[in-house]
C-alpha positions as CSV (number, residue, x, y, z in Angstrom):
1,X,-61.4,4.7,-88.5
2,X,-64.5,7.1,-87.3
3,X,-67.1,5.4,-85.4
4,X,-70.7,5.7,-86.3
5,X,-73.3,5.8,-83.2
6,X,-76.7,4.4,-84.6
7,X,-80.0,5.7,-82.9
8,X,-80.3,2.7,-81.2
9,X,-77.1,2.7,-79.5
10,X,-78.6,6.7,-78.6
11,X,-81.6,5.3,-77.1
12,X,-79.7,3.0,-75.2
13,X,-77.2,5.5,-73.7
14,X,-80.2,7.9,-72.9
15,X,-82.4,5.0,-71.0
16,X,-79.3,3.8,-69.2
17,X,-77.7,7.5,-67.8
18,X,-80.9,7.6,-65.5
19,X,-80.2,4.2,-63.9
20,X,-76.9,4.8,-62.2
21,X,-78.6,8.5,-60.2
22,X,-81.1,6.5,-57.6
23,X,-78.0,5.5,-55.3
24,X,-77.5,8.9,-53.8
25,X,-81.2,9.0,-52.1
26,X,-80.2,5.7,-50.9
27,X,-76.7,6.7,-49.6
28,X,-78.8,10.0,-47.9
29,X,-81.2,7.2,-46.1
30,X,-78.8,5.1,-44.9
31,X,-76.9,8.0,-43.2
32,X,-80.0,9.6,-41.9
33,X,-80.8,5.8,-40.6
34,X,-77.6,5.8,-38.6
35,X,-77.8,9.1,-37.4
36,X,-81.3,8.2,-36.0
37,X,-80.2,5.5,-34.4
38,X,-77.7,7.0,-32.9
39,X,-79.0,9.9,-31.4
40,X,-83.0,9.3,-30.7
41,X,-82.4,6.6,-28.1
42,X,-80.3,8.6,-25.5
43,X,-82.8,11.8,-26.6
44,X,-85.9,10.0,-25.9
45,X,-84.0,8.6,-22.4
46,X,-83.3,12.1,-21.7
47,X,-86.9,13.8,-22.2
48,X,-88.7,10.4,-20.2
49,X,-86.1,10.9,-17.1
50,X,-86.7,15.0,-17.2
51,X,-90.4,14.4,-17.5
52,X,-90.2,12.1,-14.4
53,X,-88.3,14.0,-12.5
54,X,-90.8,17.4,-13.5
55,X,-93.8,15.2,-11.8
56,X,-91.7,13.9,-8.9
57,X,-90.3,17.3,-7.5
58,X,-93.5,18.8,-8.6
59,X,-95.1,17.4,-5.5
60,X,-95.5,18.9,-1.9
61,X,-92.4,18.4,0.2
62,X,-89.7,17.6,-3.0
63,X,-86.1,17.3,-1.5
64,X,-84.9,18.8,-5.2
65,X,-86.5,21.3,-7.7
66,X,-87.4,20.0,-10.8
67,X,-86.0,20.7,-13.9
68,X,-88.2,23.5,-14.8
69,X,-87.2,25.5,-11.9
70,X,-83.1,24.7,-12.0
71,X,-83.1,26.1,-15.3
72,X,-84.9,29.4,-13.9
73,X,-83.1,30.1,-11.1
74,X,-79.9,29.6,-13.0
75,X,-80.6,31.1,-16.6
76,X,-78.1,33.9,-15.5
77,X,-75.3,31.2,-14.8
78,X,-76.5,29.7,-18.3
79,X,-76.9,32.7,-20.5
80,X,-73.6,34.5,-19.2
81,X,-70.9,31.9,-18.0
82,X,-67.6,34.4,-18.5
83,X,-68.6,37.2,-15.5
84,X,-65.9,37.6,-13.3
85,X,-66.5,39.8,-10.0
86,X,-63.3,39.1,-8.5
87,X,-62.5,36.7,-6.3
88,X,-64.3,33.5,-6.1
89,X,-67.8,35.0,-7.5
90,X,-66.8,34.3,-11.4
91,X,-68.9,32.7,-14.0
92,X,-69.2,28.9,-14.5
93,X,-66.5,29.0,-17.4
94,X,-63.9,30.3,-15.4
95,X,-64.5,27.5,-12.8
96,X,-64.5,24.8,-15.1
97,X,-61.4,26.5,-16.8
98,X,-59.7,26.2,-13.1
99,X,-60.7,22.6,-12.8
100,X,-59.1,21.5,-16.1
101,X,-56.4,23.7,-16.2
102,X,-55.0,21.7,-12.8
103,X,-56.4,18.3,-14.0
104,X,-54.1,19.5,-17.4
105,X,-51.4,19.9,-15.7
106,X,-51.4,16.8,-12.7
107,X,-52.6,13.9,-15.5
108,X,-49.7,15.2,-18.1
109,X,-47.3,14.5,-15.2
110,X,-48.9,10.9,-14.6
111,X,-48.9,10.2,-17.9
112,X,-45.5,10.9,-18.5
113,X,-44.3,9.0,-15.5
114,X,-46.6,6.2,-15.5
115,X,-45.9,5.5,-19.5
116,X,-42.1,5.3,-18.7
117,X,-42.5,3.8,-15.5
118,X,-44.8,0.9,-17.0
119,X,-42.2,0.3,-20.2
120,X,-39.6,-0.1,-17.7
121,X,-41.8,-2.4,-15.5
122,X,-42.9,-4.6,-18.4
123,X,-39.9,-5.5,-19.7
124,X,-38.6,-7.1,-16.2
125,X,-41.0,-10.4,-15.1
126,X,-39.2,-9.9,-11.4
127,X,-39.8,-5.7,-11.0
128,X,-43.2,-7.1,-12.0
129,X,-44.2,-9.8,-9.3
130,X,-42.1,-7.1,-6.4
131,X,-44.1,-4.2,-7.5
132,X,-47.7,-5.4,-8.8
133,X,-48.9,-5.6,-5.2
134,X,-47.9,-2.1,-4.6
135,X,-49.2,-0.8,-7.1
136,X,-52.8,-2.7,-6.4
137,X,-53.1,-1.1,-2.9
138,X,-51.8,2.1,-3.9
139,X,-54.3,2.8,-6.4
140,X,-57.2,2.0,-4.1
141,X,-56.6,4.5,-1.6
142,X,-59.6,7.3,-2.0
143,X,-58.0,10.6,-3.5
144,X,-59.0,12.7,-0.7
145,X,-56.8,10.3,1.7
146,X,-54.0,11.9,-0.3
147,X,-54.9,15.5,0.7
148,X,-53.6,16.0,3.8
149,X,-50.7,14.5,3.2
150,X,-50.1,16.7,-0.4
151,X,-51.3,19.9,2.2
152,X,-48.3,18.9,4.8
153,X,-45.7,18.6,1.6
154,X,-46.5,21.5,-0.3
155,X,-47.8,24.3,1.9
156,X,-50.0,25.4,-0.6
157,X,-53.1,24.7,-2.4
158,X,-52.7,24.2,-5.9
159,X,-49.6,21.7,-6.1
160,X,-51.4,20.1,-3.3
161,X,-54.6,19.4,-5.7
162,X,-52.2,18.8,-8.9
163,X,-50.5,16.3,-6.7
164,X,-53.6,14.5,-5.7
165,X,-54.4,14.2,-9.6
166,X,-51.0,13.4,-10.0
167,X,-51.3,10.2,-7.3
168,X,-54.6,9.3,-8.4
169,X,-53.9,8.4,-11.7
170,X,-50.8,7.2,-12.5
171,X,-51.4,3.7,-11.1
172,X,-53.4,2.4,-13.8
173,X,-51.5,4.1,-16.3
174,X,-48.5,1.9,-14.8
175,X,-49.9,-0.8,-14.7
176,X,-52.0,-1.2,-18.2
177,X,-48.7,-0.4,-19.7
178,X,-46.6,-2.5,-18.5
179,X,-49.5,-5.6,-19.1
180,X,-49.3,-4.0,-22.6
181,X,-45.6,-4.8,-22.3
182,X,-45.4,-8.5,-21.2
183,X,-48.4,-8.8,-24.3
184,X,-46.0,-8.0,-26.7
185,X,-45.7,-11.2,-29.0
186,X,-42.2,-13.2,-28.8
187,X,-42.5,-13.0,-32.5
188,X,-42.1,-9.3,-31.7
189,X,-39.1,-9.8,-29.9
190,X,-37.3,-12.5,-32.4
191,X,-37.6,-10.1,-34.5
192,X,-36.0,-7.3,-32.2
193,X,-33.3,-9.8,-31.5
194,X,-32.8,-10.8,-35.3
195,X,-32.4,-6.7,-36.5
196,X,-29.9,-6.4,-33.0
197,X,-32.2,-3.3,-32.3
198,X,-30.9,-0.8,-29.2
199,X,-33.2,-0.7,-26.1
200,X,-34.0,2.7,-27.6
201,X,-35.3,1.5,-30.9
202,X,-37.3,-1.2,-29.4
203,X,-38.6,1.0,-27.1
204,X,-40.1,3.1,-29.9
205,X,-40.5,1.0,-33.1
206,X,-42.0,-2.1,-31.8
207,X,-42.8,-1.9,-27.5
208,X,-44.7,1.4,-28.0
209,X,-47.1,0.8,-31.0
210,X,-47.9,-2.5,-29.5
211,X,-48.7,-1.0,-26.2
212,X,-50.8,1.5,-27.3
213,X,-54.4,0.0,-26.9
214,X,-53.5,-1.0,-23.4
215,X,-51.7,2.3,-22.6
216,X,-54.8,4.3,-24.1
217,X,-56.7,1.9,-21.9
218,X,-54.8,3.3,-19.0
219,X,-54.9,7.0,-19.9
220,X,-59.0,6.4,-20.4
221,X,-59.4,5.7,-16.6
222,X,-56.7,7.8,-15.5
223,X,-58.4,10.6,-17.2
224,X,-61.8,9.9,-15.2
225,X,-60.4,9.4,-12.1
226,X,-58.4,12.8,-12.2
227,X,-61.4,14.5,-13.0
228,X,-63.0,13.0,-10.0
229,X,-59.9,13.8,-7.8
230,X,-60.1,17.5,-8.9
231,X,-63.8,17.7,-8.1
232,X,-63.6,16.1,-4.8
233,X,-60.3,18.0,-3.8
234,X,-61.4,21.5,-4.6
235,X,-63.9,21.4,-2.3
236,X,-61.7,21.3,0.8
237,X,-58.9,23.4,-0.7
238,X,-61.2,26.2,-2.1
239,X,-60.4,28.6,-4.3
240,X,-61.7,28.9,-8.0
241,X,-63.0,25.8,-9.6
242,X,-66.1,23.8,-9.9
243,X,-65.7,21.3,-6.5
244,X,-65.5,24.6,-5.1
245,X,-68.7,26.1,-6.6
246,X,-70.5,23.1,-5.8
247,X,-69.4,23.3,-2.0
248,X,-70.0,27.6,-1.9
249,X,-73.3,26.4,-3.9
250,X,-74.1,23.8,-0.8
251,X,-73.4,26.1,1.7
252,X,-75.9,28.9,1.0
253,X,-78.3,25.9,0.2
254,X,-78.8,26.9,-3.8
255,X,-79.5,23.4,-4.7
256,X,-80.5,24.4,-8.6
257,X,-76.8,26.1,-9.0
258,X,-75.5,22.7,-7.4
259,X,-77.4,20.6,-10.4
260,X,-76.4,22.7,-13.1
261,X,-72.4,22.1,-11.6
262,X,-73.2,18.4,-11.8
263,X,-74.5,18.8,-15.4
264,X,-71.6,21.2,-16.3
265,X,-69.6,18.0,-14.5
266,X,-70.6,15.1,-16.3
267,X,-70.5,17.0,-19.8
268,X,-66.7,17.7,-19.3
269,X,-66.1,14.0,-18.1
270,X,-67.9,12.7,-20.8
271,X,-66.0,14.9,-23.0
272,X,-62.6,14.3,-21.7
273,X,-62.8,10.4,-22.0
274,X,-64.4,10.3,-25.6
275,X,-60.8,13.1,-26.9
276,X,-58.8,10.7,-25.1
277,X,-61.1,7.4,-27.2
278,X,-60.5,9.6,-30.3
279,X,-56.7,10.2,-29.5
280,X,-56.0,6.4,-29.1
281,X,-57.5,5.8,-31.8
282,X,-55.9,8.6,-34.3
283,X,-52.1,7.2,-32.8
284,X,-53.5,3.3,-33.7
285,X,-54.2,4.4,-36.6
């Protein structure tokens, strides 16, 4: 049967295709909305705090220079990060590259140990009541109490600062786990029991993926806390790195390359906690 379109149905069709085109300016607003939202709050912080700190240093007798000045006196640091003189006189890049590249290495090793350590932990209600308390006063000694003792073990610098990293942060990584652990829901583990899984297969199909918030929880401020550790230990140990360009920096009394360090610090702290945020929340799923 062939179908005949009368000009009214035409005219109908050719009114109604318009209608349905309005809803991608609306989309576009919305998005521009939350962007807005999102970012011109923390800008407009940012430019009030700079232009309060411009008239505060601007004054006779400022202890710091204000903002106009840091960013003159360090333009070169800014504008060419990768220079490498030898020795400890390197760009900004290379010291932050120094900083990580330890904090890498000392919060892998925590992380390692203090997931395993914290499954193990959680899954025994007495190897939790005998080591909780250790664990508590452990993790509140300062990381630079650590140091000497790190020094006196290793002989040497950089397993000494890895090792401080290392100490620093495993304890909440222990601990969150193994509270993830005892969280898991009995129905979790009637179910375990039900199926007869291994130690192994609970380990990975069940204990783990409900862990993971509260690990991630753990890896967030074990993260922050090795980034600290790093900071504060490379100034005593020296070397290449930013606690060390901060402490050269303080030395020869260059107080602008000092702020831009702090700057450079937060960024990278900032940056490290919000991969690890996006990380937890990629494995959730």
């Amino acid at each position: 049967m062939t179908m005949v379109t009368t000009p009214t149905q035409v005219k109908e069709a050719a009114v109604a295709a318009p209608l349905s085109r309005p809803a991608a300016p609306s989309e576009l607003k919305k998005k521009l909305r939350h962007v807005a939202a999102v970012t011109l709050p923390p800008l407009v912080g940012l430019v009030v705090l700079l232009g309060l700190w411009e008239l505060a240093c601007r004054q006779a007798g400022a202890m710091l220079p204000p903002p106009s000045k840091v960013l003159t006196d360090t333009k070169e640091l800014i504008l060419d990060p990768f220079f490498d003189n030898g020795g400890t006189d390197k760009g900004l890049f290379w010291h932050l590259a120094a900083s990580l590249k330890r904090v890498a290495m000392g919060f892998s090793l925590s992380a390692i140990i203090g997931i395993t350590l914290g499954m193990i932990i959680g899954q025994s209600k007495l190897a939790m009541r005998a080591l909780d308390p250790i664990f508590q006063v452990l993790r509140t000694v300062p990381p630079l109490a650590w140091l000497p003792i790190s020094l006196a073990a290793f002989k040497a610098a950089d397993p000494s600062a890895i090792f401080v990293i290392f100490i620093t942060s495993v304890w909440p990584i222990i601990l969150n786990t193994a509270v993830g652990v005892r969280n898991i829901p009995q129905d979790y583990r009637n179910v375990a029991a039900v199926l007869r899984l291994s130690p192994l297969e609970f380990f990975a199909k069940i204990a783990m993926p409900a862990s993971v918030p509260y690990i991630f929880t753990g890896l967030k401020i074990g993260i922050g806390l090795s980034w600290l550790a790093i900071v504060a230990a490379e100034m005593l140990i020296g070397g290449v790195g930013i606690g060390f360009f901060i402490w050269d920096a303080w030395n020869s009394s260059l107080m602008s390359e000092i702020i831009l360090a702090l700057v450079y610090v937060g960024l990278v702290g900032f940056a490290l906690d919000r991969l690890i945020t996006l990380i937890g929340k990629k494995v959730a799923g």
